[in-house]
C-alpha positions in Angstrom: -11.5 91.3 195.4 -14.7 89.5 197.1 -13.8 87.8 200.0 -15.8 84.3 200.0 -17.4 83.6 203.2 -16.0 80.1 203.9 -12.4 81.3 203.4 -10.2 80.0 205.7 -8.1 82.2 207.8 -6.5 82.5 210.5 -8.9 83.4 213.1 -11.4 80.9 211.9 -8.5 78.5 212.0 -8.1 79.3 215.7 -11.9 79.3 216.2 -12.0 75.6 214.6 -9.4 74.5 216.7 -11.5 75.5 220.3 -9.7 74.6 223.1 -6.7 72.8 221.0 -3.4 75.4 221.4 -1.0 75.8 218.3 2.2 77.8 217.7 0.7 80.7 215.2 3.5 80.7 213.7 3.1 76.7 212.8 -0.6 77.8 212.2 0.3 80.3 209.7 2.5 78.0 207.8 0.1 74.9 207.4 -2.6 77.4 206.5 0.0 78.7 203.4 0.5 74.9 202.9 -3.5 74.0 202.7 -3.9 77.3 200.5 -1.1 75.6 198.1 -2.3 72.6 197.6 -6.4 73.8 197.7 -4.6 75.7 194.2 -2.8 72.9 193.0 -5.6 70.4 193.6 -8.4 72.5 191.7 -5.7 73.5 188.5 -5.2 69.8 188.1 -9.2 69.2 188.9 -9.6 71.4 185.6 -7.1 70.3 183.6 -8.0 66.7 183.6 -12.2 66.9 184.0 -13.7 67.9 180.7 -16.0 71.0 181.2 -19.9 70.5 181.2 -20.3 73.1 178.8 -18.4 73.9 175.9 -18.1 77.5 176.8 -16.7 77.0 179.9 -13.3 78.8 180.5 -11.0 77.5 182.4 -9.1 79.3 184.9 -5.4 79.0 185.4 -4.4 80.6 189.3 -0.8 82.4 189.4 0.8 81.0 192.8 2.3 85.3 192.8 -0.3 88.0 193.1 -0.3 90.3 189.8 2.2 93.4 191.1 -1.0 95.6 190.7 -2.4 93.9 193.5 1.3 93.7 195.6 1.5 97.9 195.0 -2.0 98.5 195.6 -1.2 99.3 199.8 
């Protein structure tokens, strides 16, 4: 998979944050949160904005990887 290059993770989440200190563990958690609802947000985005073209396809994401991804390591 292509890793975008505005991706947030967590060492540009502590880089954003500067000086600011946070529990990584609380870090790690709201970054799962802002993931989720970054999914939820764009599946409802598609479902309820009509497509520009008509042979647009719409993309559904799975909130589980595929298990060929989970037994890939």
């Amino acid at each position: 998979m292509k890793q975008q290059v505005n991706e947030l993770s967590l060492e540009r989440a502590k880089a954003l944050l500067g000086e600011s200190k946070i529990d990584e563990n609380k870090l790690r958690k709201l970054l799962e949160r802002i993931k989720a609802f970054c999914k939820v947000s764009y599946q409802l985005y598609l479902k309820f904005n009509e497509p520009d073209k008509p042979t647009s396809i719409m993309r559904t994401l799975e909130a589980e990887p595929p298990n060929e991804f989970k037994n890939a390591a």
